[in-house]
C-alpha positions in Angstrom: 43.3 -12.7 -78.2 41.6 -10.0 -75.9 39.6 -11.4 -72.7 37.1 -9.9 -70.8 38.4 -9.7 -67.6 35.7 -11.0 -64.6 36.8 -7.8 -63.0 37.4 -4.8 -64.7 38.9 -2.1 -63.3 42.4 0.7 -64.7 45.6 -0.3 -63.6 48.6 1.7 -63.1 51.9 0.0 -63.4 55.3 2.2 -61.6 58.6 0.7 -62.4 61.8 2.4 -63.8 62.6 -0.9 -65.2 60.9 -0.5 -69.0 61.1 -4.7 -69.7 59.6 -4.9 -66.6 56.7 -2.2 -67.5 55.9 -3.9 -71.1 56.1 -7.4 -69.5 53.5 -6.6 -66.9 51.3 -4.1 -69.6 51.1 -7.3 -72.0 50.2 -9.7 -69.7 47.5 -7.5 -67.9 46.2 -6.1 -71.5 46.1 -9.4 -73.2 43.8 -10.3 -70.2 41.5 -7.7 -70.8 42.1 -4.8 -68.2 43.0 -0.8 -69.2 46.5 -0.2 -67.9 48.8 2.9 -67.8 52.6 3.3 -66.8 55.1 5.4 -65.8 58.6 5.2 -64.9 59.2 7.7 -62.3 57.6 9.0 -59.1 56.8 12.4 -60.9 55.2 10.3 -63.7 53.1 8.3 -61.4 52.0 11.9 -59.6 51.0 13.2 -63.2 48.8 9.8 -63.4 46.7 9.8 -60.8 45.7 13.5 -60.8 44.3 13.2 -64.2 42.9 9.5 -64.3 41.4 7.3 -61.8 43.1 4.0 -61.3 41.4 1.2 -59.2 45.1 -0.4 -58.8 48.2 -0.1 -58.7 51.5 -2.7 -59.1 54.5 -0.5 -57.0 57.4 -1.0 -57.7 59.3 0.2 -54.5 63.1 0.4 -56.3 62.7 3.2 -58.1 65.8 5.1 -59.3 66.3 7.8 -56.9 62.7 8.1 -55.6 62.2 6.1 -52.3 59.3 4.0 -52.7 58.0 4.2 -49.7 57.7 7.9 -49.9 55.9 7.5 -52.8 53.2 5.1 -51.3 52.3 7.4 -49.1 52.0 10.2 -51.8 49.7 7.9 -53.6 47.6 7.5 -50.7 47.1 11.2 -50.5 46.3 11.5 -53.9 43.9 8.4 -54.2 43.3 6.7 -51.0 40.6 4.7 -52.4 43.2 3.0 -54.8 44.3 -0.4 -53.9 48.5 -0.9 -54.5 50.3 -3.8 -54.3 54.0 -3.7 -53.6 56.5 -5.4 -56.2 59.8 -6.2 -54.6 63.3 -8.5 -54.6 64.1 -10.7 -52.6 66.3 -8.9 -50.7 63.4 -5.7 -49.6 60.8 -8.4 -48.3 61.6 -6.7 -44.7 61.0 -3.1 -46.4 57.7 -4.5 -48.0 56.3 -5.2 -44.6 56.7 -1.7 -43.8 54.7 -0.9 -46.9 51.9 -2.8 -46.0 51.9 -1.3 -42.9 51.9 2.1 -44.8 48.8 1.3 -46.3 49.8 -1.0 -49.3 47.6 -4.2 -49.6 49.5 -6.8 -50.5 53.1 -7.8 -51.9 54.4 -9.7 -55.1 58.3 -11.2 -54.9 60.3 -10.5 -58.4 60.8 -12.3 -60.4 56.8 -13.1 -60.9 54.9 -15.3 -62.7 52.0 -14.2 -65.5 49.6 -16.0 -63.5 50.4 -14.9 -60.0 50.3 -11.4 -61.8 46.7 -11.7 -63.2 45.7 -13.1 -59.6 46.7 -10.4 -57.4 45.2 -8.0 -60.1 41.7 -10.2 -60.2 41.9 -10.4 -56.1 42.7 -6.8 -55.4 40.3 -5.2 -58.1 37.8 -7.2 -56.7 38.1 -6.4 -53.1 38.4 -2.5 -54.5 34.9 -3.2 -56.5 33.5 -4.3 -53.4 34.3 -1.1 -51.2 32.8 0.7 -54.0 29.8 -0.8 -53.2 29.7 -0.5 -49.7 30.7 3.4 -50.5 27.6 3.9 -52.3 25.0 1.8 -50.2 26.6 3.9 -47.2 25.6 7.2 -49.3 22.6 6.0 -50.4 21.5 5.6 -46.4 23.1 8.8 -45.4 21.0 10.2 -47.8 17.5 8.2 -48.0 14.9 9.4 -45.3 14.3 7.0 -42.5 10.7 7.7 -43.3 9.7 4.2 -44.1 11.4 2.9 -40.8 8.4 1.7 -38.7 6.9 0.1 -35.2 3.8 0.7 -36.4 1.6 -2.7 -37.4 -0.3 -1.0 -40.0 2.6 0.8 -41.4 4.7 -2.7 -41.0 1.5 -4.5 -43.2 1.9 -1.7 -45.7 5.5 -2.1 -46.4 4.9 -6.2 -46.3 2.3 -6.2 -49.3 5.1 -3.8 -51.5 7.6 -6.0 -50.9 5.1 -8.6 -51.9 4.4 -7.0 -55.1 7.2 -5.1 -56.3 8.5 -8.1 -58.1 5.7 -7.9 -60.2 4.8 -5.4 -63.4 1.1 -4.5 -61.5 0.6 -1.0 -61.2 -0.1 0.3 -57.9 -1.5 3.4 -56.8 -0.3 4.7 -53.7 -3.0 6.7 -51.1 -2.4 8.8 -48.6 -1.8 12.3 -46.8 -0.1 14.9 -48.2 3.9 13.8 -46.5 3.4 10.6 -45.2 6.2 9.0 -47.4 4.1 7.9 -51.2 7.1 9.0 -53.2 9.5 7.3 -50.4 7.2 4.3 -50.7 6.9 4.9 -54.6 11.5 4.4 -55.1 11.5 1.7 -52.8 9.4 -0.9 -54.8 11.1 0.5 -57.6 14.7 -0.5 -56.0 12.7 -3.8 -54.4 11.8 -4.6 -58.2 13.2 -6.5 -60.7 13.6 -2.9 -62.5 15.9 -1.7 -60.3 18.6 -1.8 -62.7 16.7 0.7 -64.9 15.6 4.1 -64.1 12.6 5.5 -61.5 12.0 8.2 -63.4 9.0 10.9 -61.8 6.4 13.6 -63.3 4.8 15.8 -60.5 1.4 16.4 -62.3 0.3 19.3 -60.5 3.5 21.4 -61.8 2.5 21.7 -65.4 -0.6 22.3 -68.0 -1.9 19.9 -70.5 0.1 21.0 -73.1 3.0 20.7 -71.1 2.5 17.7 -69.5 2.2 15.7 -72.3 5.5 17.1 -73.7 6.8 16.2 -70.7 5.7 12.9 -70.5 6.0 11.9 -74.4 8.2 14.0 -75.6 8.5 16.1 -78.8 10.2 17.4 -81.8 11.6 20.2 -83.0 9.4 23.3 -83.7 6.2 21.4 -82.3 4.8 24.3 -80.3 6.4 27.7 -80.2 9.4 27.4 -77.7 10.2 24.1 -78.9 13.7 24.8 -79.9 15.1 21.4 -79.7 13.6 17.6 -79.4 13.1 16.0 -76.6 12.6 12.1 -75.8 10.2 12.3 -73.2 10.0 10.7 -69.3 7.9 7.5 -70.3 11.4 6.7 -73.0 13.5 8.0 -70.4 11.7 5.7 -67.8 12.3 2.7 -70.7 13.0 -1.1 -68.7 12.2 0.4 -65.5 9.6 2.5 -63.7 7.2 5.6 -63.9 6.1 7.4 -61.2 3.3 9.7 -61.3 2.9 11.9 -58.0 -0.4 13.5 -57.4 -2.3 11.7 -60.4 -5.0 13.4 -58.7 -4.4 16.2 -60.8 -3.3 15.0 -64.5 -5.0 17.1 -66.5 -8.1 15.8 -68.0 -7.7 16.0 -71.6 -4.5 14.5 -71.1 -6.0 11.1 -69.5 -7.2 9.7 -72.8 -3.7 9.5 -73.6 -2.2 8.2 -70.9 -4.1 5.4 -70.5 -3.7 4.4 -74.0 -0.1 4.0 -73.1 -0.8 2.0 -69.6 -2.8 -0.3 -71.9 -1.2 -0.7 -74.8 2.6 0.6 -74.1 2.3 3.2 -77.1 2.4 6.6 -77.7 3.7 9.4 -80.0 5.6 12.2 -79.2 4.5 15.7 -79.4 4.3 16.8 -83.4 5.7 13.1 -84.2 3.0 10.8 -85.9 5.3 7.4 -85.1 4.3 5.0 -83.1 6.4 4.3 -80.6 6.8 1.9 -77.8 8.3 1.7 -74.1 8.3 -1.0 -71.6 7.3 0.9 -68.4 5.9 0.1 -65.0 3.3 2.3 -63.6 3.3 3.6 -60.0 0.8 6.3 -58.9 -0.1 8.6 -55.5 -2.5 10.8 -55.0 -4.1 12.6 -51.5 -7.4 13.4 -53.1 -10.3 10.9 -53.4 -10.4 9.4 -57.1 -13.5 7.6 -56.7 -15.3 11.3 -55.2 -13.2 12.6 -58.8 -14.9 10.3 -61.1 -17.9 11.2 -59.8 -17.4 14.6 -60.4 -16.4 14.1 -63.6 -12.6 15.3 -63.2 -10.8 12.1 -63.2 -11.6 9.2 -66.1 -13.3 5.8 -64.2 -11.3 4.0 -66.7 -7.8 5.1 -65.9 -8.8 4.5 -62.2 -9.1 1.2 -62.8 -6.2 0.6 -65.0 -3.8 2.7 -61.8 -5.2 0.8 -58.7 -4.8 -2.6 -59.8 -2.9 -2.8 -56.0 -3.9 -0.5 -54.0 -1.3 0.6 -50.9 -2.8 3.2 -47.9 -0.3 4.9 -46.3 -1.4 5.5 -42.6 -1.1 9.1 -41.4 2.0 9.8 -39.0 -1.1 10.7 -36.1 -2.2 7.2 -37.0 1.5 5.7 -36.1 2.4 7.2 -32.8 5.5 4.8 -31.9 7.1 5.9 -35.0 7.4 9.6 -33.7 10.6 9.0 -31.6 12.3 6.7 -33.5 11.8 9.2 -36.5 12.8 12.0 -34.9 15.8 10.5 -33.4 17.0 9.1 -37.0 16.6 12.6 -38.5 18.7 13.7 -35.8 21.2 11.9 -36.3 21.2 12.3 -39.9 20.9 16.2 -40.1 23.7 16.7 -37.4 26.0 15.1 -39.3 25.3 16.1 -42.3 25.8 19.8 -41.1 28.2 19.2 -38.5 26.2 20.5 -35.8 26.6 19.6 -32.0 22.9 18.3 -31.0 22.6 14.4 -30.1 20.2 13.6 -28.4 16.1 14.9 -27.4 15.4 16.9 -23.8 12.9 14.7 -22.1 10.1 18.0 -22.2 11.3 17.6 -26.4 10.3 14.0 -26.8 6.9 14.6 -24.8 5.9 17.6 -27.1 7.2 15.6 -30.1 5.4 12.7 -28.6 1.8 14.4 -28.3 2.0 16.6 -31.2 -0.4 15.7 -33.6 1.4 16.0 -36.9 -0.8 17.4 -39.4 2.0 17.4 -41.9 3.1 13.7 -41.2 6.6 12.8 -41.5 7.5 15.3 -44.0 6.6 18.1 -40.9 8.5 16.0 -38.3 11.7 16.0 -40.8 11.5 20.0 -41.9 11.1 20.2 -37.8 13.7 17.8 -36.8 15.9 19.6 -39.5 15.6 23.5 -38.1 16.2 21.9 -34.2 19.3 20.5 -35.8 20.5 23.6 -36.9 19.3 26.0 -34.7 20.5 23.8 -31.5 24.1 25.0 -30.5 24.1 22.4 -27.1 24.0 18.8 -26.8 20.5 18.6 -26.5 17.7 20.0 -28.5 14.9 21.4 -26.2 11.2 22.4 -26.6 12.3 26.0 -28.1 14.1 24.4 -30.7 11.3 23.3 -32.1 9.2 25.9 -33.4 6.2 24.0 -32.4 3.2 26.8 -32.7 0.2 25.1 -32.4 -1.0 23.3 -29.3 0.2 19.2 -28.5 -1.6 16.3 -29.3 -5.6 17.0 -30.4 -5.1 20.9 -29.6 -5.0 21.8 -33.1 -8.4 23.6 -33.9 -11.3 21.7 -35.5 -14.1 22.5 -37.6 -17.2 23.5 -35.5 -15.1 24.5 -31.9 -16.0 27.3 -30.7 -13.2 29.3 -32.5 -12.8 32.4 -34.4 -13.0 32.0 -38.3 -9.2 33.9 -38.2 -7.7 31.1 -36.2 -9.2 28.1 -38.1 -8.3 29.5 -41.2 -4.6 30.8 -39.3 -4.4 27.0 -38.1 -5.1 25.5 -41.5 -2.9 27.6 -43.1 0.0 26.4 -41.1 -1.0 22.5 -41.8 -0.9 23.0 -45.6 2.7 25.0 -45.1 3.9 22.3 -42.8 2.6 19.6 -45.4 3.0 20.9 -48.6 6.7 20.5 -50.4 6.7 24.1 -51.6 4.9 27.4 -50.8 3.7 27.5 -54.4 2.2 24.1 -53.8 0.5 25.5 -50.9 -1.1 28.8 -52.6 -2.5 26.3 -55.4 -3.9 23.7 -52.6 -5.2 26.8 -50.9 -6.6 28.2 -53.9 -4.9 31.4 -53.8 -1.7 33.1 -55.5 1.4 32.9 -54.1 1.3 36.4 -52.9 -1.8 36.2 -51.0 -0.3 33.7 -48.8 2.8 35.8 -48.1 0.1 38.5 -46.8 -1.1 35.6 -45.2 2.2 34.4 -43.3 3.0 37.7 -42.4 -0.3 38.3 -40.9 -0.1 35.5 -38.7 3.1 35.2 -37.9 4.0 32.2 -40.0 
């Protein structure tokens, strides 16, 4: 009878010895694991550049191939795989040296089933368990330190998420335009008890009514002209785990009716579909703009409001959290440089003042873009003031409304915010309420 193994994992068996290759294939099999064999070095070679194999039992006699040579092949070819050495008696010395080749452990012919099935369970698990560490190691080379903080209110923020991510409220995110919402939005996702599932996003601002909704619900074939194909939809996609709606602020309104029928009642149909269908989905919103000044404007439905912000979480500005700056920018450093292999390491003391009293009108999106182009542009050990493409003046120095100012640098200084603040030019124009064009004649005009 076939078990399911508590580790699983593919096995590769090399021995020239074909009782001893079905022996070993049985007994593994019978216990549940996917095993392959070969008989030769050159078999073995073939193996592992078209599979991946978690494990692997070595046989180190084989015919006229020295088996030491061969370990070290193998951990050219797949240095993540874990091998264990199978040896007589007599080669116990010659096993040592494999281990000190790389191999990870050693089994003395003849062996039993059970110390087979042990050394397979023990080394498969310890190879699961790099795997592991491997990703969470990618996962923080690539995640943004933004969340990192010093800052009490910032620290209070990330408390209450914690607090109640294990939870199925929907919470509505608030704050600046690059202060972290979507950052903030994956963590409670991966703090959740969805985690497991998808975090599946819809940026609103990027597509009509008609769009949206077939983007969010899905559709089938020859709904609208263009629909060449069905789709399933984000909210079926986002099924068991979460759905994050970034810049609710500007869901289109004839669209709202809709979606909070499905916050309420989990339903929904797709596009040119009349079921009914159903999806168990966790809401999380952000927005910059001010809802309630919306619903009193009549662009954004009270109802829905209420349904989104049953927690509400306020992301602080980057101004706001002035002991974050250095430890931010520092983090990116390190991050960028090695990602691109680039020789900066550290700040110049004049860098870390200007990056100290700048007053961040883009938040910590800005700081990383700025961190970013230092890292790159920076050919010495440490990044300097001219690295930084700073324009606008430290600290409060950026123009305000009502100084005694030209109307050609307000709107030049304003400009530049939204750039440094906005995730794409295109978001910029739309924010700015101009085509994408104009704002290029813009740039250029200013120097931008």
């Amino acid at each position: 009878m076939e078990h399911t193994p508590l580790i699983s994992g593919r096995i590769l068996l090399v021995d020239d010895e074909a009782a001893i290759l079905r022996t070993f294939r049985y007994c593994l099999e019978d216990d549940g694991y996917r095993v392959s064999t070969a008989n030769s070095a050159a078999q073995a070679e073939t193996l592992l550049q078209r599979q991946v194999f978690d494990l692997c039992f070595l046989d180190l006699r084989l015919g006229d191939d020295n088996g030491l040579t061969v370990l070290q092949q193998m951990r050219l070819l797949a240095p993540w795989m874990r091998v264990v050495i199978i040896t007589a008696h007599s080669a116990v010395d010659t096993a040592v040296d494999a281990i000190r080749l790389g191999a990870a452990d050693y089994l003395v012919k003849p062996c039993s089933p059970e110390q087979l099935r042990l050394a397979a369970t023990k080394q498969l698990e310890v190879r699961q368990l790099a795997a592991r560490l491997e990703a969470l190691e990618d996962e923080m080379a690539q995640r943004s330190p933004g969340l990192d903080s010093n800052s009490p209110a910032m620290m209070a923020v990330l408390e209450t998420a914690r607090q109640v991510a294990d939870t199925d409220a929907n919470i509505l995110l608030l704050g600046e335009s690059g202060t972290g919402k979507g950052e903030l939005a994956r963590s409670i996702h991966a703090w959740s008890g969805r985690a497991s599932r998808p975090c599946v996003t819809i940026n609103c601002p990027s597509l009509s009514a008609e769009l949206m909704e077939s983007e969010l619900f899905g559709h089938t074939r020859g709904a609208y002209t263009g629909a060449v194909e069905s789709t399933l939809g984000r909210v079926s996609q986002a099924d068991g785990g979460t759905l994050f709606l970034d810049e609710i602020g500007d869901f289109p309104l004839p669209l709202q009716s809709k979606l909070l029928r499905f916050i309420q009642d989990k339903e929904y149909e797709r596009v040119g579909d009349p079921v009914t269908r159903r999806a168990d989905v966790r809401i999380l919103a952000a927005t910059n703009h001010s809802l309630d000044t919306m619903v009193r404007a009549g662009r954004f439905r009270e109802d829905l409001l209420y349904r989104l912000n049953v927690i509400t979480l306020t992301i602080p500005p980057l101004r706001e959290r002035p002991e974050d700056v250095l430890p931010l920018a520092e983090r990116f450093l390190m991050q960028f440089v090695k990602s691109y292999g680039r020789p900066a390491r550290a700040l110049s003391a004049e860098a870390r003042r200007l990056l100290s009293e700048y007053a961040w009108p883009g938040n910590v999106r800005e700081l990383r873009n700025v961190i970013e182009r230092a890292s790159i542009i920076c050919t010495q050990e440490y990044v300097e003031v001219s690295h930084l493409g700073l324009t606008s003046q430290p600290g409060s120095g950026a123009p305000r409304v009502g100084e005694t100012l030209s109307l050609e640098a307000l709107e030049k200084a304003h400009i530049a915010a939204l750039i440094a603040s906005s995730e794409t030019l295109d978001q910029a124009a739309r924010t700015l309420g101009i085509d994408a064009s104009t704002l290029y004649r813009k740039r250029k005009q200013y120097g931008l």
